[in-house]
C-alpha positions in Angstrom: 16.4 -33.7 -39.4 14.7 -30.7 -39.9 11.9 -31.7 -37.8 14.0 -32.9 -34.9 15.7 -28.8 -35.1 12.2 -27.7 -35.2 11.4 -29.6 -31.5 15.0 -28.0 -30.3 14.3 -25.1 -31.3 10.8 -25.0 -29.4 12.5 -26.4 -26.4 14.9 -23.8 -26.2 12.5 -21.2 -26.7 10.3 -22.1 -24.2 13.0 -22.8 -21.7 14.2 -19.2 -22.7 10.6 -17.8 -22.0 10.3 -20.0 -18.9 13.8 -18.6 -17.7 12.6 -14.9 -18.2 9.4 -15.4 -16.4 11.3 -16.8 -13.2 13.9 -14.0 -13.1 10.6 -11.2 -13.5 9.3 -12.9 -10.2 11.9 -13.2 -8.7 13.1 -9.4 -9.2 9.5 -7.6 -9.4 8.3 -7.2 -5.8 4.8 -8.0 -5.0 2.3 -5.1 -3.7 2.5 -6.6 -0.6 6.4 -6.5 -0.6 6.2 -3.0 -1.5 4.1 -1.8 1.4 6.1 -3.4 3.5 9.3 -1.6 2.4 7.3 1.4 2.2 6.3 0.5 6.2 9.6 0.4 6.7 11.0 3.5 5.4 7.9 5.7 5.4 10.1 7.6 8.5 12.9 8.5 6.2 10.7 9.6 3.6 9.0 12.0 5.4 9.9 14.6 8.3 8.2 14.5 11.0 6.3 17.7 10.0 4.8 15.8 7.2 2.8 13.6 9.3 -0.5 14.3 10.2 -2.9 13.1 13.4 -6.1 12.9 13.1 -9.6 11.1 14.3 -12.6 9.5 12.0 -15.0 6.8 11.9 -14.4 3.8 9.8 -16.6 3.5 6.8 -15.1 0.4 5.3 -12.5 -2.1 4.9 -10.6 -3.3 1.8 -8.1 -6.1 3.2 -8.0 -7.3 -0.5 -4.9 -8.8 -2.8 -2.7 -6.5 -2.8 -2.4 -2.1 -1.7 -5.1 -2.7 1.5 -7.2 0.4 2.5 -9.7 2.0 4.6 -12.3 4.3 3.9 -12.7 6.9 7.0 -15.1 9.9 7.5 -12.5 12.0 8.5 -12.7 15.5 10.7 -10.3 18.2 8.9 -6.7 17.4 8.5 -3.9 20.1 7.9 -0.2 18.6 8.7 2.5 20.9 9.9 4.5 21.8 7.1 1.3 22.2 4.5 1.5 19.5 2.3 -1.9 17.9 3.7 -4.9 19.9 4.1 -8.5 18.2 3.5 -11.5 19.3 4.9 -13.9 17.0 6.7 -14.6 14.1 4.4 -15.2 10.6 3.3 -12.4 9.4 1.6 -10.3 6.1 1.3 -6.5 5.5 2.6 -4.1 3.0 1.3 -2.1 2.0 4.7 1.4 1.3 4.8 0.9 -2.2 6.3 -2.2 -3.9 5.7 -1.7 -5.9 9.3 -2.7 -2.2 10.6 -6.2 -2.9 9.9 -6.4 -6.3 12.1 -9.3 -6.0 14.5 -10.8 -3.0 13.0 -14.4 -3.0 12.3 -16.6 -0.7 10.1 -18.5 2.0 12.5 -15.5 1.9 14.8 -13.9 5.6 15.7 -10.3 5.7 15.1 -7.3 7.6 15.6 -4.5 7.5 12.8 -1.3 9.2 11.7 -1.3 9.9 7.7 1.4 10.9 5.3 2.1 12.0 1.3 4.2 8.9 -0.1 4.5 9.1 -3.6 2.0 11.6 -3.9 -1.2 9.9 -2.2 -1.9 10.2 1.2 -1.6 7.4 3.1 -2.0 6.0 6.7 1.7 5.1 8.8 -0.4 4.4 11.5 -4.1 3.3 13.1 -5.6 2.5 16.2 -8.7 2.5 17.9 -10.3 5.7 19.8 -9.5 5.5 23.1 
């Protein structure tokens, strides 16, 4: 008897760790889930005057699991309202949507729009130099 409460109670337990495990999946959004919401609402998050354009080389890729970024060798960058200024540098970007960086190559020259989202700097937008 006391063994066979032993087994139930192990089968409820794990079913009660197994049960808690699905739900955190389920509810925890993946990083890839969350840059796509952030994709998608980047525009309401920040006014226009926020954004900043500006024009680099690409230095390297990072299409990894995950927050995807780029590294560019940037000119200066100063948006509109002051909340971005950088000098000329070498720096990595996360991008809001890692599809952004399909067909992009290091040594390419590129022209992107950048933002503050939850206090990094991040790329909305690349393309190539025309």
């Amino acid at each position: 008897m006391r063994q066979a409460a032993t087994v139930s109670a192990a089968i409820v337990f794990g079913l009660a760790i197994f049960f808690d495990l699905a739900v955190a999946q389920i509810l925890t959004p993946t990083p890839s889930e969350w840059m796509d919401k952030l994709d998608r609402e980047h525009k309401q998050l920040v006014s226009p005057s926020g954004h900043v354009s500006a024009r680099g080389q690409v230095q390297a890729i990072d299409r990894g699991p995950g927050a995807a970024s780029v590294t560019i060798l940037t000119e200066d960058m100063k948006s509109a309202d002051g909340s971005i200024r950088m000098p000329a540098m070498e720096m990595p970007f996360h991008v809001t949507n890692p599809r952004m960086l399909k067909g992009l190559r290091p040594g390419d020259m590129v022209e992107f729009e950048a933002a503050r989202l939850r206090n990094a700097v991040m790329i909305t937008d690349i393309r190539k130099a025309r």
